[in-house]
C-alpha positions in Angstrom: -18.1 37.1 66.5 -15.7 34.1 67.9 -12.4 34.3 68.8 -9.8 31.2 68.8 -7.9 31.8 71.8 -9.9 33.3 73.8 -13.9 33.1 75.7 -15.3 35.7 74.4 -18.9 35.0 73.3 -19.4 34.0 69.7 -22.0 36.7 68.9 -21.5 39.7 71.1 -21.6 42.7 67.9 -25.6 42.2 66.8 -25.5 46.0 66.5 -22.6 46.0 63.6 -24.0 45.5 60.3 -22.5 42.0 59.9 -21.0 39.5 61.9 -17.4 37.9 61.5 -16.1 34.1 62.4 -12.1 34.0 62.8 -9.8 31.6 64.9 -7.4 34.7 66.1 -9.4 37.9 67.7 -7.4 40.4 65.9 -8.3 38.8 62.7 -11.8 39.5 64.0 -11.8 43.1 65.1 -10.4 43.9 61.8 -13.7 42.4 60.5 -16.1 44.4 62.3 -14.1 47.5 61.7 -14.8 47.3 57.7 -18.3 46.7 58.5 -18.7 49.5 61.0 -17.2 51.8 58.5 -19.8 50.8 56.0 -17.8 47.8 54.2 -19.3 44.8 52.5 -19.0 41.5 53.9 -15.9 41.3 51.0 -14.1 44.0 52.8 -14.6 42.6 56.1 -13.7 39.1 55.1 -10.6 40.6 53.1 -9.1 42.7 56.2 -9.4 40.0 58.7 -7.9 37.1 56.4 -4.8 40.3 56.0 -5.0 40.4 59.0 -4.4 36.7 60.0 -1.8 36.4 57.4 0.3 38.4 60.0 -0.8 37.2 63.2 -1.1 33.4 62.3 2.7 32.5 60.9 2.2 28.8 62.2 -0.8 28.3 60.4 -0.8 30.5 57.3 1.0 33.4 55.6 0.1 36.3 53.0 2.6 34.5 50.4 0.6 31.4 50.1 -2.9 31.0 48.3 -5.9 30.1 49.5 -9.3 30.5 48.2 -12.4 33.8 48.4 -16.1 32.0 47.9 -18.6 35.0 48.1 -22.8 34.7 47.4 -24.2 38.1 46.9 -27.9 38.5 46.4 -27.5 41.5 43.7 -24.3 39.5 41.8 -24.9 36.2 42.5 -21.6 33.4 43.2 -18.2 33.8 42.5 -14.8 32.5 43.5 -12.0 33.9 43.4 -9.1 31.2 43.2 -5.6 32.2 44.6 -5.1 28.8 44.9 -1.7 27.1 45.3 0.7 26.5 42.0 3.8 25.2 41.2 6.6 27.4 39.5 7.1 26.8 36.0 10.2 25.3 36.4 9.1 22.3 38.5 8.8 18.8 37.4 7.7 15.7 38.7 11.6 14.5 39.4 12.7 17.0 41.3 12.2 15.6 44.8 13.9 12.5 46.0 11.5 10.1 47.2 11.9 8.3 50.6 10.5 5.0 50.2 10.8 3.8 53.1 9.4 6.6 55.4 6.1 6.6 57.4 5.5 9.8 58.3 1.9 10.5 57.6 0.2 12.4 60.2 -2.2 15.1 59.3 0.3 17.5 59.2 2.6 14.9 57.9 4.6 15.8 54.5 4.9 13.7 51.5 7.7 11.1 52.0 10.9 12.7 50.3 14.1 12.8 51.1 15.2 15.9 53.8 11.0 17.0 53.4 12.6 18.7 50.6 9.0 19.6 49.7 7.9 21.0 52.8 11.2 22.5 54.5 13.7 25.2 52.6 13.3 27.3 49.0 12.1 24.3 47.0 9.0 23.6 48.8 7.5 27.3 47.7 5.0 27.3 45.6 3.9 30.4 43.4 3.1 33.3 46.2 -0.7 34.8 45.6 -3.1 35.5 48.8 -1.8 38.7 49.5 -2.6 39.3 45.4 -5.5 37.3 45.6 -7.6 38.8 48.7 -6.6 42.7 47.7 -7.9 41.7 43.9 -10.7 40.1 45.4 -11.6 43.7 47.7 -11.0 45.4 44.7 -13.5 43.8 42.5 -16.2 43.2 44.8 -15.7 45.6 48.0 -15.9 49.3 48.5 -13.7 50.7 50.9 -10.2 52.1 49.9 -7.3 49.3 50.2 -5.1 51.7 52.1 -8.7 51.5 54.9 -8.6 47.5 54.6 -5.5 46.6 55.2 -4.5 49.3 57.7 -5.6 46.6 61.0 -2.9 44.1 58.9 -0.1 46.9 58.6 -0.8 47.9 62.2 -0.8 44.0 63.4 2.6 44.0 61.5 3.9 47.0 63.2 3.0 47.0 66.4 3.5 42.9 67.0 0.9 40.8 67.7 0.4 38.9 70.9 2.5 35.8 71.6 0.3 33.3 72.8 0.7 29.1 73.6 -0.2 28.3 70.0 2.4 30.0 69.0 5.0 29.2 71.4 3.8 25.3 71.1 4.5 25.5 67.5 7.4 27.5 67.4 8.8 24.5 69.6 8.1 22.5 67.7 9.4 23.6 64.7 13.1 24.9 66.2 15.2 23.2 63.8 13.4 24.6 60.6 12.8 28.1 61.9 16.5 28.5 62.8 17.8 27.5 59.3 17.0 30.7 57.7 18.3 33.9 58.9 15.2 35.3 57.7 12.7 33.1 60.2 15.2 32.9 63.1 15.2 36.9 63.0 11.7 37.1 62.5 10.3 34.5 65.0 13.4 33.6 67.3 15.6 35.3 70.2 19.5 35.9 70.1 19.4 32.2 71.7 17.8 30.3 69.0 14.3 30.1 71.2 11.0 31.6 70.5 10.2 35.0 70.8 8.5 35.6 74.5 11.0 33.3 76.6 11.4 35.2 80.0 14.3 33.2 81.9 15.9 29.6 81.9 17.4 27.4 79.6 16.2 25.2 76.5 14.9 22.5 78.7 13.3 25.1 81.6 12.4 27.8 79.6 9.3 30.2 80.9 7.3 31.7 78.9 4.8 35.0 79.7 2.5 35.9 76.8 1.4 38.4 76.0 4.7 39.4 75.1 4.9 40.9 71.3 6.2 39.9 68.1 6.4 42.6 65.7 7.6 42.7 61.8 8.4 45.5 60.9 9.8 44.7 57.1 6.4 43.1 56.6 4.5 46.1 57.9 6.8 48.3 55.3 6.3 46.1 52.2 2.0 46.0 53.4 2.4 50.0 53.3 3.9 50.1 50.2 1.0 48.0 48.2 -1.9 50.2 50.2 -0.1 53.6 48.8 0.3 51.8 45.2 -1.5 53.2 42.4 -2.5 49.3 41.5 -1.7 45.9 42.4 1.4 45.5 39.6 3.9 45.4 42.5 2.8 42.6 43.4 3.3 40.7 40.1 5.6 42.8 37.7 6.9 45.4 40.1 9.2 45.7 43.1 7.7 43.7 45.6 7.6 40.9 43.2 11.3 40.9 42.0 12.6 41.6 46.0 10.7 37.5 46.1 12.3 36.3 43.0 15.9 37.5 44.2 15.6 35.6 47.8 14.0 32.8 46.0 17.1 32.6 43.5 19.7 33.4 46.5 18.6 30.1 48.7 18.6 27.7 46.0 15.0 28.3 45.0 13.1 28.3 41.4 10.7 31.1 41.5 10.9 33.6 38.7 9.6 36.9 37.3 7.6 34.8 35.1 5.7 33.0 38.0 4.8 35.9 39.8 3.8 37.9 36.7 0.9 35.0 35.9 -0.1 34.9 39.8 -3.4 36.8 39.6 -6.0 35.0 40.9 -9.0 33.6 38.7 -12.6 35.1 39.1 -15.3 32.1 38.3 -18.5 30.8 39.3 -18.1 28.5 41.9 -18.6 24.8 41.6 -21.6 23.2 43.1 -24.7 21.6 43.9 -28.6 21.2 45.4 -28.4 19.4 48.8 -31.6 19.8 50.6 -33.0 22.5 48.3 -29.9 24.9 49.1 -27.2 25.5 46.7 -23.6 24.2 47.7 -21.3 26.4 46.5 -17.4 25.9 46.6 -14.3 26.8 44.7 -14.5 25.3 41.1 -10.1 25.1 41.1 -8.3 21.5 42.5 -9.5 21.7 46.3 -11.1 20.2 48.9 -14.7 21.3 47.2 -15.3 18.7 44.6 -14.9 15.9 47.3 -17.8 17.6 49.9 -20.4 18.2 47.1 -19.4 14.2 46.0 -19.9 13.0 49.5 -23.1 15.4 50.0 -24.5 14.3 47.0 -24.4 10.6 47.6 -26.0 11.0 51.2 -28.6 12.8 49.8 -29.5 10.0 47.1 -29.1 7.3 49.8 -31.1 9.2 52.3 -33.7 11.4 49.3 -36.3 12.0 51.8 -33.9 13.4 54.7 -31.3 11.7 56.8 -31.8 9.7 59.9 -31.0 12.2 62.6 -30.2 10.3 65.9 -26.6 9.3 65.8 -27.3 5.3 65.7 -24.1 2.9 64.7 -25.7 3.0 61.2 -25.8 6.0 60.4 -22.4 6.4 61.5 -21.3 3.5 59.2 -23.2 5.3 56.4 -21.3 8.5 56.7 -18.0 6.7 57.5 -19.0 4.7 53.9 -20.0 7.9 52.0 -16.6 9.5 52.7 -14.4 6.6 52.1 -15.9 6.1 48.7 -15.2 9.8 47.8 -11.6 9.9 49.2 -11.1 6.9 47.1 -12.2 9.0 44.0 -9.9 12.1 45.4 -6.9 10.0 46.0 -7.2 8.5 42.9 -8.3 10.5 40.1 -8.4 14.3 40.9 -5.7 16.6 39.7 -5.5 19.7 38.1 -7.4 19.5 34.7 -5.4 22.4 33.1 -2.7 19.8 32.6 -3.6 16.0 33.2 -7.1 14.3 32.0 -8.5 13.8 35.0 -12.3 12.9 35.2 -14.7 16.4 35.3 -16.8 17.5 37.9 -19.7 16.7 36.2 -18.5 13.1 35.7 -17.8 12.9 39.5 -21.1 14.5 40.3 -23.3 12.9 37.3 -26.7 11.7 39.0 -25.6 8.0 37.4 -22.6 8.0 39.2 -23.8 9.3 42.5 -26.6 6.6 42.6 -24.2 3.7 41.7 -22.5 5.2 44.9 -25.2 4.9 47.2 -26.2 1.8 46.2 -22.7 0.3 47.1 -23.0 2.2 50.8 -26.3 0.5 51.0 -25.1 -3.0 50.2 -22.0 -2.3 52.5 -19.8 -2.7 49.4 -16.8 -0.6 51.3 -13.6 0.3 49.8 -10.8 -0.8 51.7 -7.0 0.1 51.6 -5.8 -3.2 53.4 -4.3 -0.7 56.3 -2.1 1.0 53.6 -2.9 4.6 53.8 -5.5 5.6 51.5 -3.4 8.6 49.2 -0.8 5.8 48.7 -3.3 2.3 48.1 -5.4 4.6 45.6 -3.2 6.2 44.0 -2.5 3.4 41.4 -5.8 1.5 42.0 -9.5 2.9 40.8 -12.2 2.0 43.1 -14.6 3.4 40.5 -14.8 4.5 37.3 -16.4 7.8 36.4 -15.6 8.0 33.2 -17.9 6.2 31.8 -20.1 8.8 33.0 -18.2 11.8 30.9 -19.1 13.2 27.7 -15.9 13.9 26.7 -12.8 11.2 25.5 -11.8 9.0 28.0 -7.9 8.8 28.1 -5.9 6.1 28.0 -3.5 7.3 30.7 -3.9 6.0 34.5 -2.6 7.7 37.5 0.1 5.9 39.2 2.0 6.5 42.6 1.7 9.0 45.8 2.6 10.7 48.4 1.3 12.2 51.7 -0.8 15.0 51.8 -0.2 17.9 53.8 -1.7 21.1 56.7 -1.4 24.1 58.2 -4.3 26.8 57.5 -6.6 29.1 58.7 -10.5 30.1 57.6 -12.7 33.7 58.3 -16.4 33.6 57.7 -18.5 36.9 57.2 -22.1 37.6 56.3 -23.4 41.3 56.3 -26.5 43.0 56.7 -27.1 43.6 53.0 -27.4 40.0 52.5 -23.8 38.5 51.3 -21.7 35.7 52.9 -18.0 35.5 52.1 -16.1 32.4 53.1 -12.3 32.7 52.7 -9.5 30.2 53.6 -5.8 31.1 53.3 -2.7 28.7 54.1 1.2 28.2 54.4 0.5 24.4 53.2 2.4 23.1 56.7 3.4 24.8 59.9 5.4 28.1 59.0 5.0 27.1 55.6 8.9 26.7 54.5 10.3 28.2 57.0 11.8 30.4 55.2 11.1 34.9 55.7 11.7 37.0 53.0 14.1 39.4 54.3 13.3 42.2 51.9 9.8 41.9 52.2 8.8 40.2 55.8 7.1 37.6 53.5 6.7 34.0 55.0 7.7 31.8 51.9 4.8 28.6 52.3 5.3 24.9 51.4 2.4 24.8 48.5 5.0 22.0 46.8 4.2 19.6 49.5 0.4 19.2 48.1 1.9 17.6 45.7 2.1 13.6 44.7 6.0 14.0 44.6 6.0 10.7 42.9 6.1 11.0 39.2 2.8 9.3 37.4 -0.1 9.9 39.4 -3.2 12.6 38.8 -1.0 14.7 41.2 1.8 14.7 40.4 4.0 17.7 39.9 3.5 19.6 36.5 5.5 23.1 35.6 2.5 25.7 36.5 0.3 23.1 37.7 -2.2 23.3 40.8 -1.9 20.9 43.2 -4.6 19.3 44.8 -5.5 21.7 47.8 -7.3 20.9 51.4 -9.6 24.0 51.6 -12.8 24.1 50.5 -14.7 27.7 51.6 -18.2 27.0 51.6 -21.1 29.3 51.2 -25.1 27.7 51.3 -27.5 29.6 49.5 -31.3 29.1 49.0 -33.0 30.6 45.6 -30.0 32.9 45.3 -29.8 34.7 49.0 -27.2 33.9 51.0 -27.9 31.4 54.2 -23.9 30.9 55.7 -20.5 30.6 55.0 -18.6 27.8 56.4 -14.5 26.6 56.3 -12.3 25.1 58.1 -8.7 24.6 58.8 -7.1 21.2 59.5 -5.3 19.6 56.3 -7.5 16.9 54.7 -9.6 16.6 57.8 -11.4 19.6 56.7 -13.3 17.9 54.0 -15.2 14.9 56.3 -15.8 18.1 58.9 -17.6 20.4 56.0 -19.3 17.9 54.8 -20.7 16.8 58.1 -21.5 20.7 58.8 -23.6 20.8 55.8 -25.3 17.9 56.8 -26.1 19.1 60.3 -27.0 22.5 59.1 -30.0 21.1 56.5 -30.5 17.5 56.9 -30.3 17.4 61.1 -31.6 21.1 61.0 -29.1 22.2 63.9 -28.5 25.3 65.0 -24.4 26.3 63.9 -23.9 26.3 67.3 -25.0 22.5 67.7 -23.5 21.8 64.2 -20.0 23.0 65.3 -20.2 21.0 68.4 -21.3 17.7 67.3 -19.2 14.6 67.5 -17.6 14.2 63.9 -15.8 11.5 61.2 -12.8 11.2 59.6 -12.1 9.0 57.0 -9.7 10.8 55.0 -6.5 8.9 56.1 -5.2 5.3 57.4 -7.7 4.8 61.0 -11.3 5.6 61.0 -11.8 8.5 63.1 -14.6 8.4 65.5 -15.1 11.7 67.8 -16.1 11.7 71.4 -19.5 9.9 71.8 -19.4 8.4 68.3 -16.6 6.0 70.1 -19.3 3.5 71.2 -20.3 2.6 67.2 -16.4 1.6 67.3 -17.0 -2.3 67.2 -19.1 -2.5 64.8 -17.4 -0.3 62.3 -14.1 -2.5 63.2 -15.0 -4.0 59.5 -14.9 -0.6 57.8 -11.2 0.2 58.2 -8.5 0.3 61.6 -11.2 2.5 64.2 -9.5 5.3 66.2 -11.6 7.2 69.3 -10.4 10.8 70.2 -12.2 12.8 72.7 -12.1 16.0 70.8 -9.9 18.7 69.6 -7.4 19.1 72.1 -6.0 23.3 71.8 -3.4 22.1 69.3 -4.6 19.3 67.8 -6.4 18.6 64.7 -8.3 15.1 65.1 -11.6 16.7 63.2 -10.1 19.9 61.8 -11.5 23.7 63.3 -14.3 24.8 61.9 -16.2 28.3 62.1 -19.2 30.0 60.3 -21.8 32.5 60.1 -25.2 32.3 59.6 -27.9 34.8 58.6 -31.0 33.6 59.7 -34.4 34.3 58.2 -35.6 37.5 59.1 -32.2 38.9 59.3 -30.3 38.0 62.7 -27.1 36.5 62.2 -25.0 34.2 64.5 -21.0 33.7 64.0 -19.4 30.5 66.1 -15.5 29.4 66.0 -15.3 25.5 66.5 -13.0 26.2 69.0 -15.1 27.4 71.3 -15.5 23.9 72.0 -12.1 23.2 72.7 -11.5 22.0 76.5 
């Protein structure tokens, strides 16, 4: 097992049948506990990411969406897709753009006027893990929902341990969380300060975790779904409408409607062959379609195997690789339910991915002039897959954007029986919207913030549409049985650190251990990101785009996103490991 905040070894539970990867402890108990009572990896995974839903308000919620990525030997792939969508009464006008703004961090918003997209009942999107993960037990677990999602009721209940995470972010997020009387009564003190202040003022506050922060209408409303005959309530019946009504009250445009369409999708996942294993990753707008892109091009530049000592070359290479596919993402992805953008198998056609390579190999590097890459993009194609469709191409070109967004967490399972389940869940930003629901003890996320807000571009808002997402769950499998299940959280840094994860597990042939602590790249936004040793290539990727050196992922920071996984080796021992382990 790992735990986020705390030492305890990452594998200490070899005599569970399974083995569980969380950032929050709790999140990971609730794991094991499935799996002790005879659970499948699905119903660990399920009760853990419940579980984190209540214990992880600054980085996720159990009214957001998120994605379920599952290999079982017996059943093969699937993924369930609770992605995030907009209400059917958005459009792509409804947010004021601010221009002028340059607020772009990783977990920057999209430049609108107030963060009207990010902040208050217009940044919600469609509420559907808490749908999504209890559909995805039903369907492929075996324990009784009342079983799973009693560690998530109890977590609710009884409070959950206030810890510097939380108080950090709670800081620094004052001013939103004290808006709502929902937020400020669920997360705040009489004085407007974070739950777990023991004496002083604003300025000299103390703090002494592990005071407790219960929520108790959320622990009610969880109750109520494990004692219901079926998951209606959640879309038609009375925990649905109590969401509606707040929405409506503050100003926002949820309605019946929405939540009646919010059950999750069940497909095959997307993916591809990288190194002999299969790739698998959700098939819905997300951070997937980029990592198989950037996987596939390494492995046609390097076909025989990647170099494996970490020379300034090969650094360039993967620094090239991934700018070339965040060109493609900031440019032409979108949801394909409602704008022609390009299909996977366009993005991903053998063609394409070779004329890719060959530009890395003749240093022919996109560059975005120091503009940041979601915005320069946005209304300029660095390639052109279409002429590597089948189908029509359109005449329409995406236009303008906007910044992307973050806030997330990820839970990796594999079980004795052979199955690996990789699940990532998110608010979108930092306590989502900051907005509770007071009848339900439902955090309200920010899924409008994913998002182009600008009218025009392949991202744009649509009514019903799905933005283009961070996550991207991954599960490796080789001739069908499952190998490990990977994710991350960490906005769009999550993509450059699975697809470097990959690359360490098959092409470097690390252990997850050594994969998970390995100095990293990011190119997914306006510097070059170079982590900890990597640094000294920094002069001679100067060329490539503005080159930033960061020692590592400070405890609440995400330079390279946090990562965590679990393996099942051959013969049957597994190995769980948390990224941030490796945290100073």
């Amino acid at each position: 097992m790992a735990s986020h905040r705390t030492s305890t070894s990452p594998a200490l539970r070899e005599d569970v049948d399974g083995t569980v990867a969380a950032p929050h402890e709790v999140s990971v108990r609730a794991g094991l506990e499935m799996l002790e009572r005879g659970g499948t990896a699905v119903d660990a995974a399920v009760a853990a990411a419940l579980v984190a839903g209540v214990v992880e308000p600054a980085e996720t919620t159990l009214a957001g969406s998120g994605f379920l990525v599952l290999a079982d030997p017996a059943d093969g792939a699937w993924s369930v897709e609770f992605g995030p969508r907009a209400p059917r009464t958005a459009h792509s006008t409804m947010y004021a753009l601010d221009l002028d703004s340059q607020d772009y961090p990783v977990n920057g918003v999209a430049a609108v006027v107030g963060k009207a997209n990010s902040d208050g009942p217009l940044a919600t999107g469609v509420p559907r893990t808490l749908l999504g993960l209890l559909t995805a037990q039903e369907r492929f677990g075996r324990l009784p929902r009342r079983m799973v999602l009693a560690p998530a009721i109890a977590a609710a209940a009884d409070g959950f341990a206030i810890d510097p995470f939380f108080l950090v972010s709670a800081l620094g997020d004052l001013g939103r969380l004290g808006r709502d009387a929902g937020a400020r009564a669920t997360f705040l003190d009489a004085e407007g300060l974070p739950l777990g202040r023991t004496s002083g003022s604003h300025a000299g506050t103390s703090y002494a975790p592990p005071s407790r922060l219960p929520q108790p209408v959320l622990a009610a409303t969880l109750a109520e779904v494990a004692d219901a005959p079926d998951l209606d309530l959640l879309r038609t019946g009375a925990v649905a409408e109590r969401i509606v009504a707040t929405s409506g009250e503050l100003g926002g445009i949820l309605t019946a409607a929405d939540l009646a369409a919010s059950a999750p999708d069940i497909v095959r996942p997307l993916s591809t062959v990288f190194r002999g294993h299969e790739i698998l990753v959700p098939a819905a707008p997300s951070g997937g379609l980029t990592q198989l892109q950037a996987l596939a091009t390494w492995q046609a530049l390097h076909p025989e195997g990647g170099p494996i000592e970490d020379t300034a070359e090969r650094t360039r290479q993967l620094a090239a690789v991934l700018l070339h596919a965040f060109a493609d993402r900031y440019h032409w992805l979108g949801d394909p339910d409602v704008v022609p953008v390009p299909p996977a198998s366009a993005l991903l056609a053998p063609g394409y991915i070779r004329l890719l390579a060959e530009q890395v190999r003749a240093r022919a590097v996109p560059t975005t002039e120091g503009a940041p890459p979601w915005s320069f993009y946005a209304g300029r194609a660095e390639h052109d897959p279409w002429a590597f469709a089948t189908s029509h191409v359109p005449a329409w070109e995406p236009e303008l954007a906007s910044t992307p967004t973050a806030g997330t967490t990820h839970v990796s399972v594999v079980d004795a029986e052979g199955r690996a389940v990789s699940v990532t869940h998110t608010a979108a930003h930092p306590f989502g919207s900051a907005i509770v629901c007071s009848r339900t003890g439902l955090l309200l996320d920010s899924a409008m913030a994913w998002f182009n807000a600008a009218p025009g571009a392949a991202n744009s808002i649509r009514p019903g549409a799905r933005p283009l997402a961070n996550m991207g769950p991954t599960v490796i499998t080789h001739e069908g049985r499952p190998v490990a299940a990977l994710g991350a959280s960490g906005g769009r840094r999550i993509i450059s650190t699975m697809v470097q994860l990959v690359i360490n597990l098959l092409d470097r042939r690390t252990s997850l251990t050594d994969a998970l602590a390995a100095p990293r790249v990011d190119a997914s936004g306006p510097e070059l990101l170079l982590q900890g040793s990597l640094g000294t290539h920094a002069p001679e990727l100067a060329d490539l785009a503005a080159v930033a050196v960061r020692g590592t992922n400070a405890p609440f920071t995400t330079d390279f996103a946090r990562a965590n996984g679990a393996v099942r080796h051959a013969g049957g021992t597994r190995s769980a490991v948390d990224a941030l382990c490796f945290a100073p």
